[in-house]
N, C-alpha and C positions, 0 to 999 in steps of 0.2 A: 945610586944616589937619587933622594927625590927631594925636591924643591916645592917648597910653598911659597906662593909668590901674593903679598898686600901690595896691590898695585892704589897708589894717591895720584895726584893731580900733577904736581911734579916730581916724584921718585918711587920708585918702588922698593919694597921692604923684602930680602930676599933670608928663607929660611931654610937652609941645605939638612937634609936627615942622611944618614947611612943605612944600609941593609939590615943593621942592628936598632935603629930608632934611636940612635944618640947622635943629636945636634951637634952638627957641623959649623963653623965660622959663621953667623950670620950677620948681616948688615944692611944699610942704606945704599939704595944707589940712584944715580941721576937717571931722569927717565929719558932716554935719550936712545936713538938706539943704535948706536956704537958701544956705548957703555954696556947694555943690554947683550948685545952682541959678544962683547968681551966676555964678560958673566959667566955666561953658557958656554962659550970658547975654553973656558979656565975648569969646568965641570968633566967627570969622567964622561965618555962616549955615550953610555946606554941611561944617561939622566933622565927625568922623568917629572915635568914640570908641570902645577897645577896653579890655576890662580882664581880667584874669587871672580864673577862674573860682575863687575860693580865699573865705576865710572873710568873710562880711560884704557879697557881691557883690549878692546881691540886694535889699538896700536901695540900694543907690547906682544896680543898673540902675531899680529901679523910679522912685528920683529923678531920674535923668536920662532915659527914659524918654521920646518925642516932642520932647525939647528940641532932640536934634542931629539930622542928616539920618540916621546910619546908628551903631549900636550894638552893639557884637559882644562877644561872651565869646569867649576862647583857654581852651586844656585846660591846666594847669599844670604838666603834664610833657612837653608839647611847646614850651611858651614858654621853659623853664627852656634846652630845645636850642636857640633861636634867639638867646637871650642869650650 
């Protein structure tokens, strides 16, 4: 599973992909990090999360943080061309 993560000021925007690239459940969530925690708790084991490197990023890496197998930040002016 890999996750793209729109982290905002109060929630972040969670977008789950499969090994095949078809869109998994995606939704809102409170930015908080219990909730955050749960998220990733609810995701298979070897998940694989990525978030835009933009305001508020570093509470969310630090919260998710050893929970998934792999953790990456993107630059925001190079995600914004992939989009």
């Amino acid at each position: 599973m890999y996750v793209g993560l729109d982290v905002h000021k109060s929630y972040v925007y969670a977008v789950p992909i499969d090994e095949t690239g078809r869109k998994c459940s995606s939704g809102r969530l409170n930015n908080d990090r219990a909730t955050l925690r749960n998220y990733v708790d609810s995701l298979p084991d070897c998940s694989k999360v990525v978030m835009e490197a933009c305001y508020g990023w570093p509470f969310v890496y630090d919260a998710l943080e050893g929970q998934v197998e792999s953790l990456a930040l993107s630059h925001p002016k190079r995600t914004k061309a992939v989009a």
